[in-house]
Structure formats: structure tokens, C-alpha cells
SELOVEX-399387 format. One record per atom (N, C-alpha, C, O, CB): z, x, y. Coordinates in steps of 0.001 Angstrom, whole numbers, padded with zeros to 6 digits, always signed. Glycine has a CB too. Layout:
ZXY ...
//
This chain:
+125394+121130+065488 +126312+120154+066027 +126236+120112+067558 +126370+119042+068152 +127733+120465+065572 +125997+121402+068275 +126408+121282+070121 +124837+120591+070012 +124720+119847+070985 +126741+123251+071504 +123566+120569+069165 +122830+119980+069649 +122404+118563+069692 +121413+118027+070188 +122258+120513+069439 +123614+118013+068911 +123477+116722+068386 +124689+116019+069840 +124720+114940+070433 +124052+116624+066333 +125165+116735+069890 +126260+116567+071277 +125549+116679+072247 +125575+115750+073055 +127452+117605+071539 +124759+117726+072485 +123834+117769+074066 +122818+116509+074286 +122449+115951+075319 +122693+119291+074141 +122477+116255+072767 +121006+115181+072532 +121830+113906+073015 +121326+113338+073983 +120203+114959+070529 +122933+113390+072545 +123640+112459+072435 +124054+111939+074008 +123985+110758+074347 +124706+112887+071511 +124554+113191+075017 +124924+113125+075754 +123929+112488+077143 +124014+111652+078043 +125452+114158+075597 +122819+113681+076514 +121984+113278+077677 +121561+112072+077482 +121260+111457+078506 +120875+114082+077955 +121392+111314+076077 +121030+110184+076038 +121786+109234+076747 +121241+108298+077331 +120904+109924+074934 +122908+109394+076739 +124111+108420+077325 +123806+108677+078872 +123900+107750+079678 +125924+108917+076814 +123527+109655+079165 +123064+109620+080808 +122291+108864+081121 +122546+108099+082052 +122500+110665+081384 +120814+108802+080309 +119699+108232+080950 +119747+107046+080517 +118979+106283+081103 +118454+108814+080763 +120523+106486+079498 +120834+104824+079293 +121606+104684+080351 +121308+103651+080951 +121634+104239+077882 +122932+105582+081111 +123646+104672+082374 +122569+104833+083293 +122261+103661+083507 +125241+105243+083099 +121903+105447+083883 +121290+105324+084801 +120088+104082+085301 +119675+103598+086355 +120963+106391+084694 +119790+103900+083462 +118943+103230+083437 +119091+101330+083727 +118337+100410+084044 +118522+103735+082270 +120580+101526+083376 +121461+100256+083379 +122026+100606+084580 +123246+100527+084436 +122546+099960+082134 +121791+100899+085514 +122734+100583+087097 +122080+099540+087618 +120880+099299+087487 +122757+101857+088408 +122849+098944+088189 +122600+097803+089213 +121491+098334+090326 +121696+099226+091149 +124115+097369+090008 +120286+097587+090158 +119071+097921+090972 +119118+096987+092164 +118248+097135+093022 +117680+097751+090138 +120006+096068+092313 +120277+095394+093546 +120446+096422+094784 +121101+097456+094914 +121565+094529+093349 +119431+095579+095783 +119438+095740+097231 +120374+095573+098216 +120839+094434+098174 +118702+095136+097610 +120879+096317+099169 +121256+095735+100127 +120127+095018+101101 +119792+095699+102070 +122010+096636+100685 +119467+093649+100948 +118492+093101+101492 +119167+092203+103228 +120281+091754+103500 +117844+092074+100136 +117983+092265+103979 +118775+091545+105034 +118245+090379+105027 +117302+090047+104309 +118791+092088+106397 +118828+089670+105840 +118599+088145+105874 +117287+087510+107147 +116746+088064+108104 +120297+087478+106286 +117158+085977+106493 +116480+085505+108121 +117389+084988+108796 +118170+084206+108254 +115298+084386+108227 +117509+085352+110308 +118277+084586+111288 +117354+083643+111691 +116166+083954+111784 +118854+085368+112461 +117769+082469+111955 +117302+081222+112435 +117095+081430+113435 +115956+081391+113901 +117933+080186+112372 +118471+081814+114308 +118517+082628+115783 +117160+083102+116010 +116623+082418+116881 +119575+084006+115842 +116424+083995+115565 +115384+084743+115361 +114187+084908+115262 +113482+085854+115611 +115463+084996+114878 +113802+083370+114468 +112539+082876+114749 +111691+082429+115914 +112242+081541+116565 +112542+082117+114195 +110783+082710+116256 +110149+082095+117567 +109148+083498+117798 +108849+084500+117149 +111484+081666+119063 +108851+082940+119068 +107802+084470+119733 +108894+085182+120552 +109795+084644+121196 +106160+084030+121078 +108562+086903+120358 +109292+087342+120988 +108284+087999+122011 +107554+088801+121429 +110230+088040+120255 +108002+087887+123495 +107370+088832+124644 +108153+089657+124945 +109366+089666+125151 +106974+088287+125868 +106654+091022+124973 +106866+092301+125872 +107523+092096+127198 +106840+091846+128192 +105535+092959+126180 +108576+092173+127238 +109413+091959+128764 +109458+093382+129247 +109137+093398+130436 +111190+091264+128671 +109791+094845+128688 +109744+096323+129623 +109129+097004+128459 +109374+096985+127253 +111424+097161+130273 +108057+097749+129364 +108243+099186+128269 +108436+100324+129469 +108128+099992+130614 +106514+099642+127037 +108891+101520+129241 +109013+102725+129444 +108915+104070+128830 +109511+104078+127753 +109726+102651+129727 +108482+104987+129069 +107848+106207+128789 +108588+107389+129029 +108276+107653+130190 +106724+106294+129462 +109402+108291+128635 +110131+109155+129334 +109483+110617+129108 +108982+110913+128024 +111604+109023+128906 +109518+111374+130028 +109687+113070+129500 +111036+113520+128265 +112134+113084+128609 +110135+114083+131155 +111030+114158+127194 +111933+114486+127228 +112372+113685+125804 +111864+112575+125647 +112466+114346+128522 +113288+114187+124757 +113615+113435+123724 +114527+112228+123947 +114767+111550+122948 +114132+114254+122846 +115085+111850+125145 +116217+111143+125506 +115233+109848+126306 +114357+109926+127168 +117449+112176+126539 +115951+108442+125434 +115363+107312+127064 +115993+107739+127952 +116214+106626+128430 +115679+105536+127241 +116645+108590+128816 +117112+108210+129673 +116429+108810+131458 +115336+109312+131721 +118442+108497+129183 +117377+108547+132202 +116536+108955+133535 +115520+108448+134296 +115325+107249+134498 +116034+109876+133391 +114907+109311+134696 +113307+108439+135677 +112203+108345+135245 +111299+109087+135627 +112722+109030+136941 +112020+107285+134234 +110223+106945+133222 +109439+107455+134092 +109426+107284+135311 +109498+105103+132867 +108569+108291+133229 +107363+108615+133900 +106073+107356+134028 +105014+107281+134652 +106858+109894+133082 +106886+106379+132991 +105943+105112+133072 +106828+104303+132895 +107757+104375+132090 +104759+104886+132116 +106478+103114+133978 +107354+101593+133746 +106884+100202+133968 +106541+099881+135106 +108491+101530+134620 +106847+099584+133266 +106176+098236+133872 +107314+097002+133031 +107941+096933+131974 +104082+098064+133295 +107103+096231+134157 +107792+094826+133696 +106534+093988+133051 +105457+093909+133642 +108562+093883+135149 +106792+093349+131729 +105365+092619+131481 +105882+090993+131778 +106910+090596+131229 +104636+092911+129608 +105290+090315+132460 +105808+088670+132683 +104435+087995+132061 +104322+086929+132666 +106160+088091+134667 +103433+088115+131208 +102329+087856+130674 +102490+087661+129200 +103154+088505+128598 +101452+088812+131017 +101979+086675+128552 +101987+086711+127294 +101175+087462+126552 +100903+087008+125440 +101895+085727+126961 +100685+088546+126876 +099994+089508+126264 +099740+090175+124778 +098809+090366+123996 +100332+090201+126847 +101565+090477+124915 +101671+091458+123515 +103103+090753+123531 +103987+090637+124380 +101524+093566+123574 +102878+090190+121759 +104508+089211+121465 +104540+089482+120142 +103622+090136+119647 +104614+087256+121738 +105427+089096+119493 +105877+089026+117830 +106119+087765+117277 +107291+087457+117495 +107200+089759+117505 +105401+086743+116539 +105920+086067+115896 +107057+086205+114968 +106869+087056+114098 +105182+085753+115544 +108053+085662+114931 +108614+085957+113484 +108960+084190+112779 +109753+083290+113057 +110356+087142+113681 +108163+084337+112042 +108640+083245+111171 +109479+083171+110346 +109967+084171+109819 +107970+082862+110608 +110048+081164+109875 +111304+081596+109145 +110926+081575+107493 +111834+081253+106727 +112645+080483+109544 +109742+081878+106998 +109687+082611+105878 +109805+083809+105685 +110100+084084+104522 +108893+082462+105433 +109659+084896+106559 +109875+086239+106692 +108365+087352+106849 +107907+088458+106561 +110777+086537+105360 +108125+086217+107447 +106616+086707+107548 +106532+086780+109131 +107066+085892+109798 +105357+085558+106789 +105922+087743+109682 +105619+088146+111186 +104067+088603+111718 +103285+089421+111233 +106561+089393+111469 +103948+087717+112936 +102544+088184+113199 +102779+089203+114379 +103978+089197+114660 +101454+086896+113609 +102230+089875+114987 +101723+090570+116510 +100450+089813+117186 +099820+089143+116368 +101178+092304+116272 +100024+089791+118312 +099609+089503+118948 +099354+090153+120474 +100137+090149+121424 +100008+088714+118684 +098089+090676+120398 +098385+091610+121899 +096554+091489+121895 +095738+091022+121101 +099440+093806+121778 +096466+092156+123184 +094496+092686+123404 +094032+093344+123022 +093195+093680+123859 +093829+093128+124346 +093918+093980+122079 +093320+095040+121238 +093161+094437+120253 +092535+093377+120221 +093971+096232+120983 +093805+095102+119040 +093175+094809+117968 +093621+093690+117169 +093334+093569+115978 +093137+095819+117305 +094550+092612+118041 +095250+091549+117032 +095074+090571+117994 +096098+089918+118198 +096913+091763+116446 +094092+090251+118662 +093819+089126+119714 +093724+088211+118898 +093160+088353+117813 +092619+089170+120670 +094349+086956+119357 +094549+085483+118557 +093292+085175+118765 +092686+085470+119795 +095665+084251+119106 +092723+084448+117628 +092979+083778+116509 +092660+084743+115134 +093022+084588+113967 +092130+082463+116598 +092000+085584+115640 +091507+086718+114546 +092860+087136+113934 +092792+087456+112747 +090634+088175+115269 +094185+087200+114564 +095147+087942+114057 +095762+087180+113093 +096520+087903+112445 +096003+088416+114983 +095770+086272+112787 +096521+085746+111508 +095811+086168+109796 +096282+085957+108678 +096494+083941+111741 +094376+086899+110272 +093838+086846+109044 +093710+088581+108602 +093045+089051+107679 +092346+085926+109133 +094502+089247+109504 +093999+090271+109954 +095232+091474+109344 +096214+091557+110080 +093726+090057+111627 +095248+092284+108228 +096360+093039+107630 +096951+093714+108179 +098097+094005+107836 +096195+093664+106816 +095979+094505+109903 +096991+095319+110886 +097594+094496+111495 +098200+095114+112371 +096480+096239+111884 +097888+093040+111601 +098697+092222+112577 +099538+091722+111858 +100539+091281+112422 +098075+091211+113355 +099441+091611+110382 +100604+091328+110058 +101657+091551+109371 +101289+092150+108361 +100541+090781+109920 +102816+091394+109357 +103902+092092+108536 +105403+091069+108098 +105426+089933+108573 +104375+093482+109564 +106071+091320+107599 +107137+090987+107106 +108651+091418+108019 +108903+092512+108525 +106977+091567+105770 +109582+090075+108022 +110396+091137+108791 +111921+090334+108091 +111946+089211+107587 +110107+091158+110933 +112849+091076+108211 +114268+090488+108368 +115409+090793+109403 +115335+091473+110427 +114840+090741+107255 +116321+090220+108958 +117561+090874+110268 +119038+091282+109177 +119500+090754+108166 +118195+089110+111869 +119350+092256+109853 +120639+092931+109351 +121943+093324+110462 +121788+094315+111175 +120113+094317+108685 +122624+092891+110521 +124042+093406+111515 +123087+092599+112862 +122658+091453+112994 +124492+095800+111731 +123020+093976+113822 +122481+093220+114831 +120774+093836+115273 +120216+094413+116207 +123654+093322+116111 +120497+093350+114114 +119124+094485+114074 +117757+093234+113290 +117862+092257+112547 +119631+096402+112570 +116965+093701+113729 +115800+093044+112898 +114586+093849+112772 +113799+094293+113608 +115357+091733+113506 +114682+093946+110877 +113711+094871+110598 +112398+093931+110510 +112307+092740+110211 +114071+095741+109246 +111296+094989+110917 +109542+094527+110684 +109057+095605+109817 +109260+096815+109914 +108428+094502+112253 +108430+094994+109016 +107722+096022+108332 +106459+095700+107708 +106133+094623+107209 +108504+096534+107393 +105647+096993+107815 +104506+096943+107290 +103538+098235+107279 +103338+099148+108080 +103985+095927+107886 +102892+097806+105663 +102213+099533+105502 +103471+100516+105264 +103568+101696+105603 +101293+100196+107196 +104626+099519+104432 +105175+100741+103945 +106592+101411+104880 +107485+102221+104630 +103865+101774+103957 +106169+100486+106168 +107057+101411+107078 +107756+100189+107728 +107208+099128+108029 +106186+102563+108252 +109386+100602+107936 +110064+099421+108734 +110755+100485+110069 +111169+101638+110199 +111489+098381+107569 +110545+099169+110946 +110813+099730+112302 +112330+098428+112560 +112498+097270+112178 +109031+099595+113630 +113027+099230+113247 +114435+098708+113921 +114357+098395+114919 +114118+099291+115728 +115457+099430+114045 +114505+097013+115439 +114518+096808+116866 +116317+096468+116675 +116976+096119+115696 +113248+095376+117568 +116599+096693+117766 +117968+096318+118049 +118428+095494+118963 +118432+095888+120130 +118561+097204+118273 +118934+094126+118635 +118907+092558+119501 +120286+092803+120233 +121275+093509+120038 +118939+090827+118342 +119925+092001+121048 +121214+092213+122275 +120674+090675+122949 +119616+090105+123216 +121053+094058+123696 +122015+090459+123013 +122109+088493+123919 +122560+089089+125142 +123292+090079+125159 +123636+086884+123223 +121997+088314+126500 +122210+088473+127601 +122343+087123+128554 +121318+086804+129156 +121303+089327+127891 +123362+086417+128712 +123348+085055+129463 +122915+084394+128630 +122536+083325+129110 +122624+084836+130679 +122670+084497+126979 +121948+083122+126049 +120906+083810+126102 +120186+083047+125457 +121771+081381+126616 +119873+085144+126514 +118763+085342+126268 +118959+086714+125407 +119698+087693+125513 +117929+085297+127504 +117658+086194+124259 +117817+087501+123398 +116806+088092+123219 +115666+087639+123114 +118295+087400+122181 +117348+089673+123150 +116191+090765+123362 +115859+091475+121921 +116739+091243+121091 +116718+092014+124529 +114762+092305+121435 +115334+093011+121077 +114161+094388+121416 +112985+094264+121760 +115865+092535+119748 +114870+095576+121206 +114471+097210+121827 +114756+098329+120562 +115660+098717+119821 +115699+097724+123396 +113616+098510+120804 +113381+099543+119748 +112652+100845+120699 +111765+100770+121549 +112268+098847+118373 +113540+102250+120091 +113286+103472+121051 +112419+104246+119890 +112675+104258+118686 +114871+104404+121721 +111358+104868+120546 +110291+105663+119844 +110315+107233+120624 +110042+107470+121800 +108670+104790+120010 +110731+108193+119558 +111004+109796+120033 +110136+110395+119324 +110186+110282+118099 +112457+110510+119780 +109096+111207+119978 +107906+111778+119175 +107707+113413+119828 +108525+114332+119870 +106354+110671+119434 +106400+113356+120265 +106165+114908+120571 +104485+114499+120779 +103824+113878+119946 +106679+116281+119056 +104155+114832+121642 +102582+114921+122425 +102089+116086+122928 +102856+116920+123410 +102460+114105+123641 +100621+116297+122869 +100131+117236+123492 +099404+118591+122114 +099774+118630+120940 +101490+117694+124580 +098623+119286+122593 +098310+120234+121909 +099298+121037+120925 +100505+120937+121143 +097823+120912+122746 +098879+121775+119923 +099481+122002+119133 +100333+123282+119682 +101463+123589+119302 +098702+122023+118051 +099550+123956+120649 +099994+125258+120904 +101095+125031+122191 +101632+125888+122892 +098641+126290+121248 +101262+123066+122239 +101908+123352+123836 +102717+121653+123787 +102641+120795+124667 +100265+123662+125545 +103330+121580+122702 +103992+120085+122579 +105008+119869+123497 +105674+120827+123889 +104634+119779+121211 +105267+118494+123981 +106192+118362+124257 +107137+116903+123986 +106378+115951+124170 +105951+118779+125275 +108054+116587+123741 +108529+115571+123261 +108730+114785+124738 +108876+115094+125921 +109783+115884+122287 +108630+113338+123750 +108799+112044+124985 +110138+111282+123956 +110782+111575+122948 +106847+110656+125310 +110047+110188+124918 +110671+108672+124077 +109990+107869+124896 +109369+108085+125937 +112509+108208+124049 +110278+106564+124042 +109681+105145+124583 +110772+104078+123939 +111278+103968+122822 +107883+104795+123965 +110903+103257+125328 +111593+101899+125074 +110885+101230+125590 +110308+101277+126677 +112874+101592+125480 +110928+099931+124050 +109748+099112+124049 +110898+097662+123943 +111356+097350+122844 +108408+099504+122560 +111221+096961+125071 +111763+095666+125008 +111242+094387+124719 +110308+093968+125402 +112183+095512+125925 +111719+093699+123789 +110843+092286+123969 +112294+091015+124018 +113397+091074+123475 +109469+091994+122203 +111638+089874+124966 +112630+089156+124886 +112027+087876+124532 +110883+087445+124678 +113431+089207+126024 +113542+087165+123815 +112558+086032+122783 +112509+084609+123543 +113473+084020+124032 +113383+085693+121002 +111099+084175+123526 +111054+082856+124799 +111196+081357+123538 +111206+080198+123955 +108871+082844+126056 
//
């Protein structure tokens, strides 16, 4: 009998589990959102924190390196390396998928989504995403960050 109760039971587990609501919290396209967005700052810091005196800084005023985001949810890159236009539309490292959530717009691709975080300034909108890693030999690391701004023209 306890095994007809244990059999029974666990069955009833793996039928609720199996019946839960597989719905997403998915984010949306902002209209807001669509267009090219340009590299307007990046910076480089010592140290796990953006903050303080970049050991690297540049203002970019060049259309160099930008983000499409289209309003199907599809996103290109575009920069001098390896996603130079016109090659980049056909090209699987340039392109990716993206949406927006709260005040955020995810990109993703290969599996991996990155957060930029949008901010309006006078009617102009940015968005900045901070990158905290660790560089250098194995026997002698040291951690950085990077803020990578783009603002949308």
C-alpha cells in the first residue's frame, strides 16, 4: 500500500509540474527604440567599479560602431572589423535579436543577452551597458569595468 501511495504521489508531482504555465515573462518592442543607435563614450576603468579616472576615454562623434534595432525584433551591429556594411546583414556574428523591458533593452545572440540600460536626456536617448571582467595573466589578474554608451540618432 505505502508503495502504491509513494507511486501515486510522485506521479501527481510530475503531472503538476508538467502542467505549469510555461509562459514567459517576454519583453516588448518599443517604437521609441527603433532606429540606429551610435557609439557616443566608451571608457575603461582599473578596478571592478565604473567609477573614477578611465584609464581609457574617448568621445566617438563618427558613425563607426552603431546598433540597428528594428521593429521586428531583429538587430544588426555595424562597426570596422568584423561587421563592416554591407557584408553585415548576411553575416551571423552581426546579427541578433533584441527587445525592451522596464527601462532596459535586451540584445541577444549566441545564446547570450546583454542589458543596456536607456536613459532620456533633453529628448535624447541613450543606452549603457557596464562590462566587469578580469585581465591579464593567470598568475597576476586584475579586474577592470567598461562603459560602453550609445546614443540613438
Amino acid at each position: 500500500m505505502k508503495t502504491k501511495i509513494f507511486f501515486v504521489s510522485l506521479l501527481s508531482i510530475i503531472v503538476n509540474f508538467g502542467c505549469e504555465d510555461e509562459t514567459e515573462t517576454e519583453g516588448t518592442i518599443n517604437g521609441d527604440y527603433v532606429g540606429n543607435w551610435y557609439e557616443s563614450y566608451f571608457a575603461n576603468y582599473d578596478g571592478e567599479e565604473c567609477s573614477g579616472e578611465p584609464t581609457t576615454e574617448r568621445e566617438e562623434t563618427s558613425d563607426s560602431y552603431f546598433w540597428t534595432l528594428n521593429d521586428d525584433g531583429s538587430a544588426l551591429v555595424t562597426n570596422e572589423t568584423m561587421c563592416s556594411a554591407p557584408d553585415n546583414a548576411d553575416s551571423e556574428w552581426c546579427t541578433a535579436t533584441w527587445t525592451s523591458s522596464g527601462g532596459n533593452i535586451l540584445i541577444s545572440s549566441y545564446g547570450i543577452t546583454s542589458s543596456y540600460t536607456v536613459s532620456e536626456t533633453q529628448g535624447v536617448l541613450q543606452m549603457s551597458i557596464v562590462v566587469q571582467g578580469q585581465s591579464g595573466s593567470q598568475d597576476n589578474m586584475t579586474p577592470f569595468c567598461q562603459l560602453t554608451r550609445f546614443t540613438k540618432i
